[in-house]
Backbone as CSV, one residue per row, in Angstrom:
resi,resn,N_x,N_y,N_z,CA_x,CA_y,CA_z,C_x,C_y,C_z
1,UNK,14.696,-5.113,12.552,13.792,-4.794,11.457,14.109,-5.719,10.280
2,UNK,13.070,-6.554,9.580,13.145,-6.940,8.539,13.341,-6.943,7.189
3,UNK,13.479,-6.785,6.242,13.449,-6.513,4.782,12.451,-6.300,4.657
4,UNK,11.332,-6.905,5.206,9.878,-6.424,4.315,9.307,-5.554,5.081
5,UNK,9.692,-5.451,6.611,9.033,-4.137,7.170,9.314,-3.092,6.556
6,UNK,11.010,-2.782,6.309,11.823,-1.649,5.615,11.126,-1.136,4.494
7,UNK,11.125,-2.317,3.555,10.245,-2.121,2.013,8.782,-1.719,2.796
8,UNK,8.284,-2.032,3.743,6.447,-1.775,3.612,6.471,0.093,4.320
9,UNK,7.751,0.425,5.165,8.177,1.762,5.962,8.379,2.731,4.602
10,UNK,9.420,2.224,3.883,9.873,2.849,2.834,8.719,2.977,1.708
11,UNK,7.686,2.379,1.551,6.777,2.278,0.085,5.532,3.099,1.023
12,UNK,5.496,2.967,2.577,4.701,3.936,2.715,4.957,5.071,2.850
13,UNK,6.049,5.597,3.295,6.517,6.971,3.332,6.190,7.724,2.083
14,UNK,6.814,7.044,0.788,6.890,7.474,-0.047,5.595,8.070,-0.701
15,UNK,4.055,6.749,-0.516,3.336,6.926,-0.878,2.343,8.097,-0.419
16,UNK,2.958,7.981,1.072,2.296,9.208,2.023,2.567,10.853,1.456
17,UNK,3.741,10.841,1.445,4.593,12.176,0.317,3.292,12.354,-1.319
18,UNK,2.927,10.931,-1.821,2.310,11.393,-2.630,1.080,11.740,-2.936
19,UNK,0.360,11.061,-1.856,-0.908,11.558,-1.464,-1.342,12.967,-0.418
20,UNK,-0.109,13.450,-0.445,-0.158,14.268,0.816,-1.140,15.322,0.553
21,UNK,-2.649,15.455,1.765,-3.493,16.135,1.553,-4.513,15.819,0.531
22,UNK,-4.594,14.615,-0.182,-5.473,13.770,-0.625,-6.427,12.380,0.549
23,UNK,-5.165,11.606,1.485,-5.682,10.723,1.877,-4.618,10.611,3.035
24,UNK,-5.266,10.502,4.385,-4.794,10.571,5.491,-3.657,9.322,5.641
25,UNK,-2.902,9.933,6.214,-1.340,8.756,6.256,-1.596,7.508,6.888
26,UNK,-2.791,7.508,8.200,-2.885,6.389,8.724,-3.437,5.677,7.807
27,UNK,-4.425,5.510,6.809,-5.043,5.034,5.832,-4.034,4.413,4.481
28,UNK,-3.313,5.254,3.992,-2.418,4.725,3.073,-1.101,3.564,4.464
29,UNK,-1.043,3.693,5.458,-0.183,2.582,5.968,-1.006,1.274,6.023
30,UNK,-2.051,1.628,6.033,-3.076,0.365,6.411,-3.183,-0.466,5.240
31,UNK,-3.072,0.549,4.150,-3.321,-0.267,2.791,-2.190,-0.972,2.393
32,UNK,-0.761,-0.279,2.775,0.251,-0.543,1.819,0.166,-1.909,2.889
33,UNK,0.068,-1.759,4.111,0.044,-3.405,5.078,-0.892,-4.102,3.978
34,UNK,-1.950,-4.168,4.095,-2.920,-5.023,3.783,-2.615,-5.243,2.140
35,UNK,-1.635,-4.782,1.448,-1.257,-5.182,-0.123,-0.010,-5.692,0.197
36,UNK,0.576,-5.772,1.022,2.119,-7.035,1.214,1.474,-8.028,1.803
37,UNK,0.415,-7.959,3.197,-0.123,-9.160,3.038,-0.388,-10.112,2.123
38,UNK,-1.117,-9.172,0.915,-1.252,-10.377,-0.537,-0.293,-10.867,-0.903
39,UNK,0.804,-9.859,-0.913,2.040,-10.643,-1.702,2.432,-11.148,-1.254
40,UNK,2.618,-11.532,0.148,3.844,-12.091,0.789,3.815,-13.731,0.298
41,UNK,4.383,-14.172,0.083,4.566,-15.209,-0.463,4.547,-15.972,-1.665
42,UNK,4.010,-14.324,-2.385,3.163,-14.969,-3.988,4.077,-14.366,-4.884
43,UNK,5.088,-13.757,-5.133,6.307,-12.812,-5.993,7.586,-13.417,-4.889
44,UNK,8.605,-13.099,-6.321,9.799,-13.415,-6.273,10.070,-12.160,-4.975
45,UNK,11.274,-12.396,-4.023,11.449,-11.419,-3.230,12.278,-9.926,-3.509
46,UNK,13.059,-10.286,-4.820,13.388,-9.016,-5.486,12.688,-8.538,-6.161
47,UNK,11.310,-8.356,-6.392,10.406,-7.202,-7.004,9.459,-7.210,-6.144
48,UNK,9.443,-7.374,-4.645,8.336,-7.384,-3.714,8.241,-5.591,-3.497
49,UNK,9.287,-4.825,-3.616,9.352,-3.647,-3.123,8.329,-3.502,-4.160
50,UNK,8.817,-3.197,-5.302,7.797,-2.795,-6.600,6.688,-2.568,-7.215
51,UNK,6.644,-4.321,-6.651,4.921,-4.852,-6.560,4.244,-4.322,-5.365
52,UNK,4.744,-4.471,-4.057,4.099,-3.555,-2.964,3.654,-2.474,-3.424
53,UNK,4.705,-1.157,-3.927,4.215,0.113,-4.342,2.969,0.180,-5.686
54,UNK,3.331,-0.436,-6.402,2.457,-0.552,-7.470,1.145,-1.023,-7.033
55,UNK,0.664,-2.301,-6.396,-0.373,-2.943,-5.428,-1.085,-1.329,-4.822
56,UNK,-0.141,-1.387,-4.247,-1.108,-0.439,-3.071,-0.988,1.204,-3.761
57,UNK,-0.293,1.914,-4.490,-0.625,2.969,-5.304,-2.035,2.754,-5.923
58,UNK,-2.450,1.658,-6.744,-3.729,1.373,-7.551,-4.965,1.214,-6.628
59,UNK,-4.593,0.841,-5.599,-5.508,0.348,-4.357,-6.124,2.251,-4.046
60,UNK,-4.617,2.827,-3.462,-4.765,4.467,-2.857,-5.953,4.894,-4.606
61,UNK,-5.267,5.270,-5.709,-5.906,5.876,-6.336,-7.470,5.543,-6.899
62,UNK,-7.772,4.043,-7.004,-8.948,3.440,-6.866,-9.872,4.073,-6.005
63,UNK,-9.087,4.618,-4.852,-10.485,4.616,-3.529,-10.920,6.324,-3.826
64,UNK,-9.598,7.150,-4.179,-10.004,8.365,-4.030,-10.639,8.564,-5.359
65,UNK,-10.801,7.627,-6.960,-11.885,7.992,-7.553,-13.002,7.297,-7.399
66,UNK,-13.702,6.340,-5.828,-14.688,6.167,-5.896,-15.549,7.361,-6.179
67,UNK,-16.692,6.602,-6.233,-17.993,7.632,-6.390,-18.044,8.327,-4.637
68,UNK,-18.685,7.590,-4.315,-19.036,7.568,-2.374,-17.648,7.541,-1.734
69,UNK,-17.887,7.968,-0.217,-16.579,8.072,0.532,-15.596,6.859,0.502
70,UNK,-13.962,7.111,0.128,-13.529,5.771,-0.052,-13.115,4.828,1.500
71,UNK,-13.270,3.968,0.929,-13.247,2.391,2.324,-11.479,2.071,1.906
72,UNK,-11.557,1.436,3.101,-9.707,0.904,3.010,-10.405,-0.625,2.668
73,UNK,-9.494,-0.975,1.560,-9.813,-2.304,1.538,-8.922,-3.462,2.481
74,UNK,-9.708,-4.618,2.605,-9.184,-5.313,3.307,-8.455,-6.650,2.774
75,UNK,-7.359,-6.884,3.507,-6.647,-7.885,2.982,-6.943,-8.929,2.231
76,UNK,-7.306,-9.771,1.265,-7.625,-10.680,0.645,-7.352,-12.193,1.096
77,UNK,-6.245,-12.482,2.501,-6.131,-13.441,3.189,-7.041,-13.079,4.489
């Protein structure tokens, strides 16, 4: 296992705990993937955990105040 799998296991768990019963777990893993995709390469590697959670927290809470049913967004690469 890698460092950034760990950080993407660990930032989703966490995030899953905080959405719990808001937004289905497979959905917040998909996102927190598809928001390290962005980063990977674009941040220093000691605030990747950070920026992951932060990225994809704004992403999770964005979708559940759409108007209409929320979409998982997709990676930007």
């Amino acid at each position: 296992m890698t460092v950034r799998s760990r950080l993407t296991d660990e930032v989703t768990t966490w995030l899953t705990g905080e959405f719990a019963g808001r937004m289905p777990a497979e959905a917040i893993k998909v996102v927190v993937r598809a928001a390290g995709r962005d980063l990977d390469g674009r941040v220093v590697p000691d605030e990747h955990g950070d920026l992951l959670y932060r990225v994809a927290r704004a992403r999770l809470v964005r979708m559940l105040s759409a108007p209409d049913e929320p979409h998982i967004p997709r990676s930007r690469r």
